[in-house]
VEXDREN-2710 file (C-alpha; in Angstrom, 1 decimal):
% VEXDREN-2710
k/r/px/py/pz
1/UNK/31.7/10.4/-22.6
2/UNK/31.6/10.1/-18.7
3/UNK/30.7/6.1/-17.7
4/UNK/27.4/5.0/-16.0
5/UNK/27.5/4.3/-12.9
6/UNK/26.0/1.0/-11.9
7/UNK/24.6/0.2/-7.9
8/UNK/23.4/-3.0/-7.1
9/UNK/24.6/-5.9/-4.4
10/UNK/23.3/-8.5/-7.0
11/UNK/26.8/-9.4/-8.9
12/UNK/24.8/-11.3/-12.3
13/UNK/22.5/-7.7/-12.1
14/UNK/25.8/-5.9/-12.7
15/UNK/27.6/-8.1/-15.1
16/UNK/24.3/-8.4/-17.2
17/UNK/24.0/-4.2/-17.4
18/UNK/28.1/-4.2/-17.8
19/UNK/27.7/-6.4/-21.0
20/UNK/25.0/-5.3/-22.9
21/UNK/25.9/-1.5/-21.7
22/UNK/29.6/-2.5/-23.8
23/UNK/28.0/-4.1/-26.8
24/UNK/26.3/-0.6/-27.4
25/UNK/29.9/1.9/-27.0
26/UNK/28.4/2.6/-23.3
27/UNK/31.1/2.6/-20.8
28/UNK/30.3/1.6/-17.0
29/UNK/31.9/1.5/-13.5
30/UNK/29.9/-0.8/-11.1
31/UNK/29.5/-0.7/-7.2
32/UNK/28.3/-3.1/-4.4
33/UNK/26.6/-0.4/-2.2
34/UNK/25.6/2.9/-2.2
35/UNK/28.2/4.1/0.7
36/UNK/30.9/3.8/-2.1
37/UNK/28.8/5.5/-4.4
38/UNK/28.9/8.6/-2.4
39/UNK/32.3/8.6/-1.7
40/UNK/33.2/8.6/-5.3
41/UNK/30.9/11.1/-5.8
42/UNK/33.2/13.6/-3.7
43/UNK/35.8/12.7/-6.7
44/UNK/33.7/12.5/-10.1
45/UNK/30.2/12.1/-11.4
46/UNK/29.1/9.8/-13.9
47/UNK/27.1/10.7/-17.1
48/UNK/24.4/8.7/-15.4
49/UNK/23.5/6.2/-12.8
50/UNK/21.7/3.1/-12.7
51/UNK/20.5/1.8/-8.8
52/UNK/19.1/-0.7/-6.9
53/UNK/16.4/0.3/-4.1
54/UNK/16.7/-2.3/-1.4
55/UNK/20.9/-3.1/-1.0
56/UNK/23.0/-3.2/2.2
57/UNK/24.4/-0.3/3.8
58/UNK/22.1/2.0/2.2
59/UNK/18.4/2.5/0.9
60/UNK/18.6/3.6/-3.2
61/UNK/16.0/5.9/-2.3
62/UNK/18.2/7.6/0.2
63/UNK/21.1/7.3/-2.2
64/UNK/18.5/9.1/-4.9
65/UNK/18.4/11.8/-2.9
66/UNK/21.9/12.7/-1.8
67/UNK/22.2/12.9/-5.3
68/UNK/20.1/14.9/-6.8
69/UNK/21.3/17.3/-3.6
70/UNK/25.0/17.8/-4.8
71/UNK/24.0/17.1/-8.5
72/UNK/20.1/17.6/-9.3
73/UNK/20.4/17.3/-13.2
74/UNK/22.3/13.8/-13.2
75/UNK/19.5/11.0/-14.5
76/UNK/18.9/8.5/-11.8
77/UNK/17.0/5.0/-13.2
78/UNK/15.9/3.8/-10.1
79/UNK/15.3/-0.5/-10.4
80/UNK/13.9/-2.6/-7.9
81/UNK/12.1/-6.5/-7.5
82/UNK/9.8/-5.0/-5.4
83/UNK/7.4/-3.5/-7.8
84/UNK/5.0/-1.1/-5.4
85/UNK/3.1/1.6/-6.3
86/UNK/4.9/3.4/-3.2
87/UNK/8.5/2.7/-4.3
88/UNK/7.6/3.7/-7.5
89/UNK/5.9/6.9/-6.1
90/UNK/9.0/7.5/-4.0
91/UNK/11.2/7.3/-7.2
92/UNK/9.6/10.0/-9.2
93/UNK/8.8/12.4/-6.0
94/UNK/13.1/11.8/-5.3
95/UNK/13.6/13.2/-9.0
96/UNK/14.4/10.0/-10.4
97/UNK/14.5/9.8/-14.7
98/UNK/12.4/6.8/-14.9
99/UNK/11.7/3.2/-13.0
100/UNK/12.9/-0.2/-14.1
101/UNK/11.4/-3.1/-12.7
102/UNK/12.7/-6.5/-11.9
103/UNK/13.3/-9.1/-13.9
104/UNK/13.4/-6.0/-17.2
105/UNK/14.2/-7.1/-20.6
106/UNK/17.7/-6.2/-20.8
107/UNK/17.2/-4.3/-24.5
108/UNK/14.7/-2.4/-22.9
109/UNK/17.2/-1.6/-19.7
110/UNK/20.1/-0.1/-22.5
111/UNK/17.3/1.7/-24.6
112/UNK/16.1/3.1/-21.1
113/UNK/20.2/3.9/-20.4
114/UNK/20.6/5.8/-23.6
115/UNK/17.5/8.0/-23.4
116/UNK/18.4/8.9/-20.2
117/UNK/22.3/10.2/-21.3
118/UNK/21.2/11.7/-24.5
119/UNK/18.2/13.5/-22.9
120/UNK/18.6/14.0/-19.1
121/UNK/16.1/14.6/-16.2
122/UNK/15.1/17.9/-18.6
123/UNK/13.5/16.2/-21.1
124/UNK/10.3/14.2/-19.1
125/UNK/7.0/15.0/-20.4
126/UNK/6.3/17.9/-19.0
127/UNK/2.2/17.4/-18.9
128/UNK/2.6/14.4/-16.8
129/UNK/3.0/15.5/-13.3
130/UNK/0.3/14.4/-10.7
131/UNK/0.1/10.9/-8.3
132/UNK/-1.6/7.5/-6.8
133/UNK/-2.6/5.6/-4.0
134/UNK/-2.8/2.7/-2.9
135/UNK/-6.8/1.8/-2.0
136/UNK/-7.6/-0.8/1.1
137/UNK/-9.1/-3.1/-1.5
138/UNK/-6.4/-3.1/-4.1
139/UNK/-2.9/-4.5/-4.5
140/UNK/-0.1/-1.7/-5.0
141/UNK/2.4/-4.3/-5.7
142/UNK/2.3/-6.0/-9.5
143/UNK/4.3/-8.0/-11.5
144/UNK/2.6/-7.0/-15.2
145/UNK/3.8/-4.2/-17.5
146/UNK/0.7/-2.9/-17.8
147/UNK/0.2/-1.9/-14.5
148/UNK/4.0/-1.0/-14.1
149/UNK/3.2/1.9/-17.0
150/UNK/0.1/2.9/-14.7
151/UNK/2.6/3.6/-11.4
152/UNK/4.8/5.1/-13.5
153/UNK/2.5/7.7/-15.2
154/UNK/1.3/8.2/-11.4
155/UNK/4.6/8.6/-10.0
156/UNK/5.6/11.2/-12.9
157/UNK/1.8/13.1/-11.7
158/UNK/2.2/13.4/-8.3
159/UNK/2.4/17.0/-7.3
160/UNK/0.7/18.8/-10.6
161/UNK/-3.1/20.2/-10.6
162/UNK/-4.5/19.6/-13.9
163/UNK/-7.2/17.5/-14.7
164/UNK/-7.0/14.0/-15.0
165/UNK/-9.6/11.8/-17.1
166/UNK/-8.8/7.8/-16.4
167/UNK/-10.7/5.1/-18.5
168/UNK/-11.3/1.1/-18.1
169/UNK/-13.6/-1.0/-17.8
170/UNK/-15.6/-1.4/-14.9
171/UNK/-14.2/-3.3/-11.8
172/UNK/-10.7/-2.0/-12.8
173/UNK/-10.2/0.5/-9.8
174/UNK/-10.6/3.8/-11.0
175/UNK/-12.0/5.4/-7.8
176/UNK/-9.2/3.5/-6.2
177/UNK/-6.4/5.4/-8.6
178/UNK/-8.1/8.8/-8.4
179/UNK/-7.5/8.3/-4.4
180/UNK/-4.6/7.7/-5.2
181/UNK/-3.8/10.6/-7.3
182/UNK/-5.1/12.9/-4.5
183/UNK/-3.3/11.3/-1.5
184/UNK/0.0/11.2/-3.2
185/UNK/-0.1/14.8/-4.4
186/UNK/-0.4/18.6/-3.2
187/UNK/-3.8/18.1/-2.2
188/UNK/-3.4/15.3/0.3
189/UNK/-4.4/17.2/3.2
190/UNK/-7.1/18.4/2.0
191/UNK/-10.8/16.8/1.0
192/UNK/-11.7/13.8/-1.2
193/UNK/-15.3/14.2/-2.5
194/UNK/-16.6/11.3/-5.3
195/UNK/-19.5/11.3/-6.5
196/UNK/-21.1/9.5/-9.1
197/UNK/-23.1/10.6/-11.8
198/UNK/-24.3/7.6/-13.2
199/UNK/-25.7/6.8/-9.4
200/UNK/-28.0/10.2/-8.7
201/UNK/-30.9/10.9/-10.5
202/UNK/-30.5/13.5/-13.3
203/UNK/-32.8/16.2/-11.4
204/UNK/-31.4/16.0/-7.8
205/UNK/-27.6/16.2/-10.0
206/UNK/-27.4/19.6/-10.4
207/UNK/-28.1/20.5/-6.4
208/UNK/-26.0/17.3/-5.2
209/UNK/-23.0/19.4/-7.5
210/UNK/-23.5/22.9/-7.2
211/UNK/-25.6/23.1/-3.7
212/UNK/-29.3/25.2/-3.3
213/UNK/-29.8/27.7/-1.1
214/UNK/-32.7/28.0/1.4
215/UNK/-36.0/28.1/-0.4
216/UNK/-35.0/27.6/-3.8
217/UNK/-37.8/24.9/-4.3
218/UNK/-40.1/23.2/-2.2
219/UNK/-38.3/21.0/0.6
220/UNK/-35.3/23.3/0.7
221/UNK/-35.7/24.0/3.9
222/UNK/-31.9/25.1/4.6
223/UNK/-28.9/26.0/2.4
224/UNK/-26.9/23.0/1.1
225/UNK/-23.4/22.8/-0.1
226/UNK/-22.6/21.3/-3.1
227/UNK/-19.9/18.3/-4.1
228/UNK/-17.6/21.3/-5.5
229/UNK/-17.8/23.2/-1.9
230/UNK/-16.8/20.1/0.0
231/UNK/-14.3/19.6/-2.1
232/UNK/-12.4/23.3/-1.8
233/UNK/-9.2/22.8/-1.6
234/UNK/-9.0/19.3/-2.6
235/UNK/-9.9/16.9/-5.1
236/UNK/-13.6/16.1/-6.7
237/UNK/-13.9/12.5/-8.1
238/UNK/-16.5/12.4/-10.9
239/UNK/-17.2/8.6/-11.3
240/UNK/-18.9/7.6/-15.2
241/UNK/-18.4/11.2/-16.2
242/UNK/-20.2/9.7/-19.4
243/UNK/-23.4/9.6/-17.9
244/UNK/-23.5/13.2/-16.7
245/UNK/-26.7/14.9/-18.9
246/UNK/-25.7/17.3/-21.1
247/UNK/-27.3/20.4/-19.7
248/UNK/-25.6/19.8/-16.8
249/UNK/-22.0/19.3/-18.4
250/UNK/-22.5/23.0/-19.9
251/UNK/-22.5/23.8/-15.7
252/UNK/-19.6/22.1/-14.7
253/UNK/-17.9/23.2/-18.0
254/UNK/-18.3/27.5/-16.4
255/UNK/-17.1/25.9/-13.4
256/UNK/-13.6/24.5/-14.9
257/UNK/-13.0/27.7/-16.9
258/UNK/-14.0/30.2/-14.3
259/UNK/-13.3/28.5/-11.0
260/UNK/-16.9/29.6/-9.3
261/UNK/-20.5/28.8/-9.7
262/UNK/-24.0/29.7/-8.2
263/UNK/-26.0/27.6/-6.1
264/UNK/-29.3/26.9/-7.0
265/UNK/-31.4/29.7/-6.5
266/UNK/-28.4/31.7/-5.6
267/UNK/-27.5/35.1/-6.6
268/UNK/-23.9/35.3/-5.3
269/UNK/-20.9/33.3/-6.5
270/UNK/-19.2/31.1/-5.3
271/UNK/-15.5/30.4/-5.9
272/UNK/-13.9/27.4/-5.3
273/UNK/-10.4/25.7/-5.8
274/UNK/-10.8/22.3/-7.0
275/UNK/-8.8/19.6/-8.5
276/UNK/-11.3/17.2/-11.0
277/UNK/-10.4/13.9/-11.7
278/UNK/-12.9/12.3/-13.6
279/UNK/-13.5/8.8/-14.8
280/UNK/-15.5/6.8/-17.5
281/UNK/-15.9/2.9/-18.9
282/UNK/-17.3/4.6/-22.0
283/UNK/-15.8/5.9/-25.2
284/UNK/-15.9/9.2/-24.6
285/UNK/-15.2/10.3/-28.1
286/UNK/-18.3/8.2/-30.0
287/UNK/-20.3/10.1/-27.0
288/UNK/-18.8/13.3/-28.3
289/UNK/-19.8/12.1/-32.1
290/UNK/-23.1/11.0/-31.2
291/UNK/-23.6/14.6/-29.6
292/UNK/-24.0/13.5/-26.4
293/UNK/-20.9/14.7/-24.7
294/UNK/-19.8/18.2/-25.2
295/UNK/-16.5/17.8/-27.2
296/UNK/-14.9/21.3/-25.3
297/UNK/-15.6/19.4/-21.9
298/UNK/-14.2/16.4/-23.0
299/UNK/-11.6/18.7/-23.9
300/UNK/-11.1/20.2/-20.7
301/UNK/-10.9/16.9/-18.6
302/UNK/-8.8/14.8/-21.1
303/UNK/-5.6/17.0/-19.9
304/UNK/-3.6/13.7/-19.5
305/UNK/-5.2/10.0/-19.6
306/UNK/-4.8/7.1/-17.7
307/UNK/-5.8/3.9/-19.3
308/UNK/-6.2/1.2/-16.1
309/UNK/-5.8/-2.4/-17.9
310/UNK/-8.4/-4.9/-17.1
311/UNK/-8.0/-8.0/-15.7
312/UNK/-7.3/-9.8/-18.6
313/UNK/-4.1/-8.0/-19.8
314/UNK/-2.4/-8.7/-16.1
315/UNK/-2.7/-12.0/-15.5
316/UNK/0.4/-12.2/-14.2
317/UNK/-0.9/-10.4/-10.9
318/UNK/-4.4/-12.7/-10.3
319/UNK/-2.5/-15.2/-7.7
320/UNK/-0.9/-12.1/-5.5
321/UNK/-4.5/-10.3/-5.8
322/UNK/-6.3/-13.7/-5.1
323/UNK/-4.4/-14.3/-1.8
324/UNK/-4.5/-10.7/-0.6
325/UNK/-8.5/-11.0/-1.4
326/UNK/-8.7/-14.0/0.6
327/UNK/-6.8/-12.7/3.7
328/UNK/-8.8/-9.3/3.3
329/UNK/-12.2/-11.9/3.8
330/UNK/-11.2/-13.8/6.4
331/UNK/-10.1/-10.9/8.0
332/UNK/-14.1/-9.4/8.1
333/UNK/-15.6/-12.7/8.8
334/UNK/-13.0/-13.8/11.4
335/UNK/-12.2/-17.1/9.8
336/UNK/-8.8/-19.0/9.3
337/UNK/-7.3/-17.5/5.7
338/UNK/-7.9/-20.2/2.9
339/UNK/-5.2/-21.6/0.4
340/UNK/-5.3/-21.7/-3.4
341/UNK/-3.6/-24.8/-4.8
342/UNK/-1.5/-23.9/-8.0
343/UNK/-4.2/-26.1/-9.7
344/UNK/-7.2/-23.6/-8.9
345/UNK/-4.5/-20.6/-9.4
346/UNK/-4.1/-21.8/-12.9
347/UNK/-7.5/-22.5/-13.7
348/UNK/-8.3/-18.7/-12.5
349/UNK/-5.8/-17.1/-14.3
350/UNK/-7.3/-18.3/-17.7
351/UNK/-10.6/-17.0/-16.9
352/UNK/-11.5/-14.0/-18.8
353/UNK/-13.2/-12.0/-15.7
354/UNK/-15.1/-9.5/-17.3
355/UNK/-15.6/-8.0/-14.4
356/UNK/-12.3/-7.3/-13.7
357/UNK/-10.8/-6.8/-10.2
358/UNK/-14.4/-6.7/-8.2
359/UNK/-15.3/-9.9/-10.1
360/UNK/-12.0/-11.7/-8.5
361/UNK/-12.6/-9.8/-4.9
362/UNK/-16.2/-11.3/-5.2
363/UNK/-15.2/-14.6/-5.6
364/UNK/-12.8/-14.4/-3.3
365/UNK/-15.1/-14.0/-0.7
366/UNK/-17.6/-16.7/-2.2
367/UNK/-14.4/-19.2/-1.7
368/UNK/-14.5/-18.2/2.1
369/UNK/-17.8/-18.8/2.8
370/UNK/-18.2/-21.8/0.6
371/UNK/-15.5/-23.8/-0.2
372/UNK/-15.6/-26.7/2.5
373/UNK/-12.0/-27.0/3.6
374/UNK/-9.0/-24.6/4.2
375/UNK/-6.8/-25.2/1.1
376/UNK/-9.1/-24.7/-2.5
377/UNK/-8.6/-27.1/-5.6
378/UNK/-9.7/-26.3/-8.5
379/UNK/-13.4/-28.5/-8.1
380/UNK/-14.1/-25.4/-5.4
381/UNK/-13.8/-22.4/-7.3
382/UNK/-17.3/-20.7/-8.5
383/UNK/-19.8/-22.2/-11.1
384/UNK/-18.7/-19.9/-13.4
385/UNK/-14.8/-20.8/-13.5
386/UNK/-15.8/-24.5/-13.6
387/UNK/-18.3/-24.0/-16.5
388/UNK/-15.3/-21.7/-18.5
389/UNK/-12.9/-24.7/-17.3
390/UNK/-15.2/-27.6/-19.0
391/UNK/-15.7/-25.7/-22.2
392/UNK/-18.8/-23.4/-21.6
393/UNK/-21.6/-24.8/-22.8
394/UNK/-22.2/-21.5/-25.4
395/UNK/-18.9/-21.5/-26.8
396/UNK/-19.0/-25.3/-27.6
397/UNK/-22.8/-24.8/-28.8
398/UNK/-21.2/-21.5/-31.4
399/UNK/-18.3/-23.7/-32.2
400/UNK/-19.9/-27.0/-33.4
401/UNK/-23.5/-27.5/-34.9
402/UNK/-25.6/-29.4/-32.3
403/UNK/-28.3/-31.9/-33.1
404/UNK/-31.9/-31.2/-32.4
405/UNK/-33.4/-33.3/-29.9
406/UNK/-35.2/-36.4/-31.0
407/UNK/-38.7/-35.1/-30.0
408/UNK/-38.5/-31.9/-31.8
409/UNK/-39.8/-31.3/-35.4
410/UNK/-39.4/-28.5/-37.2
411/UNK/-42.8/-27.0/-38.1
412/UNK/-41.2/-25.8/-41.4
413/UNK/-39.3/-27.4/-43.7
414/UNK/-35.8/-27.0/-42.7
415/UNK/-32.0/-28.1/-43.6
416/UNK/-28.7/-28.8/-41.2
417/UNK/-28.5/-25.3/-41.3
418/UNK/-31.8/-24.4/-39.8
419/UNK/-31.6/-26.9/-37.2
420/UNK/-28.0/-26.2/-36.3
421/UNK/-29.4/-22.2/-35.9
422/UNK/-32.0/-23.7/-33.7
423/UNK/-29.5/-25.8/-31.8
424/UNK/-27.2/-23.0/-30.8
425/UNK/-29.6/-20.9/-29.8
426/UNK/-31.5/-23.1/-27.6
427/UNK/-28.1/-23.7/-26.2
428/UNK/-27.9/-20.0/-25.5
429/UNK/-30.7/-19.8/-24.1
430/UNK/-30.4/-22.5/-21.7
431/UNK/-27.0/-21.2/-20.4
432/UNK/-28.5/-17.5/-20.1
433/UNK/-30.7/-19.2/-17.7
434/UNK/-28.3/-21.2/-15.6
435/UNK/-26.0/-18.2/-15.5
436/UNK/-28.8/-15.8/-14.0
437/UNK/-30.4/-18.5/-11.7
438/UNK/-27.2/-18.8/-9.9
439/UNK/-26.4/-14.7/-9.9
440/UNK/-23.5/-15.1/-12.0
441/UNK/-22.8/-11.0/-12.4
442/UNK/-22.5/-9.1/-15.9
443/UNK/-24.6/-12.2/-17.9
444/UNK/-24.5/-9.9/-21.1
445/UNK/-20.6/-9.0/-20.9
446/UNK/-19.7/-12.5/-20.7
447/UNK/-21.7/-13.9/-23.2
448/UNK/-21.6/-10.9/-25.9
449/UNK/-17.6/-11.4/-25.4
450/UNK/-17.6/-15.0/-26.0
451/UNK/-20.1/-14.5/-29.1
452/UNK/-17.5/-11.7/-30.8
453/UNK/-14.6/-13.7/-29.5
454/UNK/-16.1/-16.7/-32.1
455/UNK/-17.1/-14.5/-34.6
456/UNK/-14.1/-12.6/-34.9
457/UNK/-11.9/-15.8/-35.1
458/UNK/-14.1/-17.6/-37.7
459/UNK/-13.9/-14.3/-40.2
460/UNK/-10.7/-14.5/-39.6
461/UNK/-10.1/-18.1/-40.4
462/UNK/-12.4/-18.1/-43.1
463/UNK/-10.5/-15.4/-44.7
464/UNK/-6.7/-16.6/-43.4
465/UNK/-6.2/-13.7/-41.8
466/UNK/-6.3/-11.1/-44.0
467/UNK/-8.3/-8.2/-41.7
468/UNK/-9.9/-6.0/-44.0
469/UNK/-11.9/-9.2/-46.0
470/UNK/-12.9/-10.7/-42.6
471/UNK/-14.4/-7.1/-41.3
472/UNK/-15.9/-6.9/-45.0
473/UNK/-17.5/-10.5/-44.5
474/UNK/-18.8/-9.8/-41.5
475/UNK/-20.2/-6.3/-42.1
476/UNK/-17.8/-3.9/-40.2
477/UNK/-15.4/-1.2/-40.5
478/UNK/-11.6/-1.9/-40.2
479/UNK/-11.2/0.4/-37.3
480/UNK/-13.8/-1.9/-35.8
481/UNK/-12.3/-5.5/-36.2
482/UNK/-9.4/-4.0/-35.6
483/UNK/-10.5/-2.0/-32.0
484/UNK/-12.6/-5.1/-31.1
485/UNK/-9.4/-7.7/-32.0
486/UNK/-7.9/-5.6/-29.2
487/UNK/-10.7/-5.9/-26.5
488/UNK/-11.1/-9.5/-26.7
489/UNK/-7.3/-10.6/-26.5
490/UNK/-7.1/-11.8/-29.8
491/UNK/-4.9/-9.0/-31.5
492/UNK/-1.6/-11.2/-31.9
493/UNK/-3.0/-15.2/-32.1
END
C-alpha cells in the first residue's frame, strides 16, 4: 500500500502521527510545507494525506484544493488549532474526508487515518450535505467535542436542500445555526425568513404562513404575502416547530410534498421553492405519541438532525464565550471591556446554566453594568453564581434534614420525618422567593434540575448503582432514569 502523506511545520505533530501510524502497519512520508507537497505530487500520490491548515509557504486550504484538482478522489484530513466554524466550513466545501482538531486523541487521529484509506472520499454519508454560520452573538471558534461534531455535520451540509430539523435546549443557538445553514449553502443569496410559532397566536398563524388575499375576512384590506412567499428562493426558519397546532401542521405538510399552497381566501396557487429548517427544545417523538404532532410531518422535517449541546456539555468553551460576551457589551454601551480573573472563570464554568448560551450572554452584560471595577473576581459575578458557589440553599436543604425553627409547633403529632419534610420545603420555598425577587430567569428549570439531580443520585446510592432497582424505587421506567441520567450530567459519576 501507497504511504500517507503527512503536512505540518510542527516537527512533535509529525513524529507523533509517524509513530502511532507504524505501530498500526501504516507507512508515512512527512513534509514541512505544502510547496514540497506539490512538487512531489508531480512524481507520485500517496494513498492518503494528512495536513495542517495554517503552515509557512502555503495555506492547507489552498494545498486542499490543488489537490483534489489533479487528484479529486485522494482523502484529504484536514487538522488545524484553530477550531472555526469557517475553517471547518472551508474544509468540507474544498472536498476534504473529514476535520481533526487540535490537540486530537492520537487513537482517534489513526482510526480517522484508516477509515479514510480503506473507504475514500466515496464513502461520506451521503444524506449529510447542507451548512452553518456564524451568528453576531455566537462564538464560531470552540475547543469542546461536542461542538466540533456540530461544524463538522455543517460543513459536510453545506450545499444540499433537504430539510433540516435541529434540537436543544433553549438558549443553545438554534436560530443562530439555521443562519448558518442558509448562508453557507446554495441559498445564500437569497432570503432568510424565521418565524416563530410558539410566538404568534394560533389564529393569525395560518395568514402570517400562507398570506390572505384582499377581503378574505374583515380587516383584510389588501393582499398579504405569507412567510413561505418571502422566503422563495431561500430558506424559512420555523423556530419551536413543536408548538405549531395541529390543524395547521396538516397545511404546511401539502406545502412540503407539493411545493405550493393557497392563500387565505385564495383560489389560485401558489408555488414556491423553499428550503425548511425547523427547530424544537421539545421531544418531538412523545409529541408524536401523545398525538399532538403528526408523525408523517415529523417525518418529513427530521431528514437529518442536528443535536446543538447545551451549555453544560462544553464547558471547555465558557471563558472564550465569556470574554467575547463581554467585549460584545461594552462595545453597545461604549464602556472600557472588563476582565475575568481565572478565579470568577472557574467558578462560572461549574455553573450548570440552564439557560445555556443567552443565560451566559445575559450575565455578561449584568457584569458590565454592575460589577464596580474593570477586572471581575469571583465576589462580582451574579446572585445566582454566588448562591450555586456557597452550596444553594435548596440543594443543602434536599441533602441534609433541617431543624424546625424554635417557635414552630407542629399542629399534629409528628416525627423527624415530618419535620425534616417541613424543613425542606420551607427551605424551597424561601429560595423560590429570593430567586424571583431578584429576576433570576428559568426559576423552574433550575430548581426542577437540582431536585432530579438529588433524587437521581440518592436512588442510586441507596441501590449502589444498580439502574433498573433505583428507577424501580423511585417509580420510573428504565428508559427514563436512564434519558434523565443523561440530561443532568450524571451518566458516568
Amino acid at each position: 500500500m501507497k504511504p500517507v502523506w503527512i503536512v505540518d511545520d510542527d516537527q512533535s505533530i509529525r513524529w507523533v502521527l509517524e509513530k502511532a501510524l507504524a505501530r498500526a502497519g501504516v507507512s508515512t512520508r512527512s513534509f514541512y510545507q505544502s510547496a514540497d507537497v506539490i512538487q512531489a505530487l508531480g512524481r507520485d500520490t500517496p494513498a492518503a494525506l494528512v495536513s495542517d491548515i495554517r503552515m509557512p509557504g502555503g495555506n492547507g486550504l489552498d494545498l486542499l484544493r490543488q489537490i483534489k484538482e489533479r487528484h479529486p478522489a485522494l482523502p484529504v484530513i484536514v487538522m488545524t488549532a484553530y477550531a472555526d466554524l469557517d475553517s471547518t466550513v472551508a474544509a468540507f466545501q474544498g472536498g476534504a474526508f473529514d476535520y481533526l482538531a487540535k490537540p486530537f486523541d492520537v487513537n482517534e487521529a489513526v482510526a480517522l487515518i484508516q477509515r479514510a484509506l480503506k473507504e475514500g472520499v466515496a464513502q461520506d454519508d451521503p444524506q449529510i450535505e447542507n451548512s452553518l454560520l456564524d451568528g453576531e452573538r455566537m462564538m464560531t471558534q470552540s475547543s469542546s467535542p461536542a461542538m466540533q461534531e456540530v461544524f463538522r455535520a455543517i460543513g459536510r451540509l453545506a450545499q444540499s436542500r433537504v430539510s433540516v430539523l435541529i434540537t436543544g435546549d433553549s438558549g443553545t443557538g438554534k436560530e443562530l445555526v439555521a443562519r448558518a445553514l442558509h448562508s453557507h449553502g446554495s441559498r445564500s443569496n437569497g432570503p432568510f425568513v424565521a418565524l416563530n410559532a410558539a410566538a404568534i397566536p394560533r389564529d393569525l398563524l395560518e395568514a402570517e404562513l400562507f398570506g390572505h388575499e384582499r377581503g378574505a375576512f374583515t380587516g383584510a384590506n389588501t393582499l398579504r404575502r405569507g412567510r413561505f412567499e418571502e422566503a422563495n428562493g431561500g430558506t424559512l426558519f420555523l423556530d419551536e416547530i413543536g408548538d405549531m397546532p395541529i390543524e395547521l401542521q396538516t397545511r404546511l405538510l401539502r406545502v412540503l410534498a407539493e411545493g405550493s399552497f393557497y392563500r387565505i381566501g385564495g383560489s389560485q396557487p401558489v408555488r414556491v421553492d423553499v428550503r425548511i429548517v425547523a427547530a424544537t427544545h421539545q421531544p418531538l417523538e412523545q409529541r408524536v405519541e401523545q398525538g399532538l404532532f403528526r408523525e408523517d410531518l415529523f417525518h418529513r422535517l427530521n431528514v437529518i438532525r442536528l443535536r446543538l449541546p447545551p451549555l453544560r456539555e462544553r464547558i471547555e468553551d465558557i471563558p472564550a464565550l465569556a470574554n467575547h460576551f463581554l467585549a460584545s457589551s461594552a462595545r453597545a454601551l461604549g464602556v472600557p471591556v472588563k476582565r475575568l480573573t481565572p478565579a470568577a472563570i472557574a467558578v462560572l464554568t461549574r455553573f450548570d446554566f440552564p439557560g445555556n448560551v443567552r443565560q451566559l450572554e445575559n450575565f455578561c452584560h449584568w457584569l458590565t453594568v454592575m460589577a464596580p471595577g474593570q477586572t471581575i473576581d469571583r465576589n462580582d459575578l451574579p446572585p445566582e453564581i454566588r448562591a450555586m458557589e456557597q452550596g444553594g440553599a435548596v440543594a443543602g436543604a434536599l441533602a441534609r434534614p433541617v431543624s424546625m425553627p424554635a417557635t414552630h409547633t407542629p399542629t399534629l403529632a409528628a416525627g423527624a420525618e415530618a419535620a425534616a419534610l417541613d424543613s425542606w420545603e420551607d427551605a424551597l420555598m424561601r429560595d423560590a422567593r429570593r430567586r424571583l425577587d431578584r429576576g433570576e430567569p428559568a426559576v423552574m428549570t433550575t430548581l426542577t434540575r437540582q431536585f432530579e439531580k438529588i433524587l437521581l443520585q440518592s436512588a442510586l446510592d441507596a441501590s449502589r448503582g444498580r439502574r433498573v432497582e433505583a428507577a424501580s424505587r423511585l417509580g420510573i421506567g428504565r428508559n427514563t432514569i436512564t434519558r434523565k441520567l443523561r440530561e443532568l450530567g450524571i451518566e458516568d459519576e
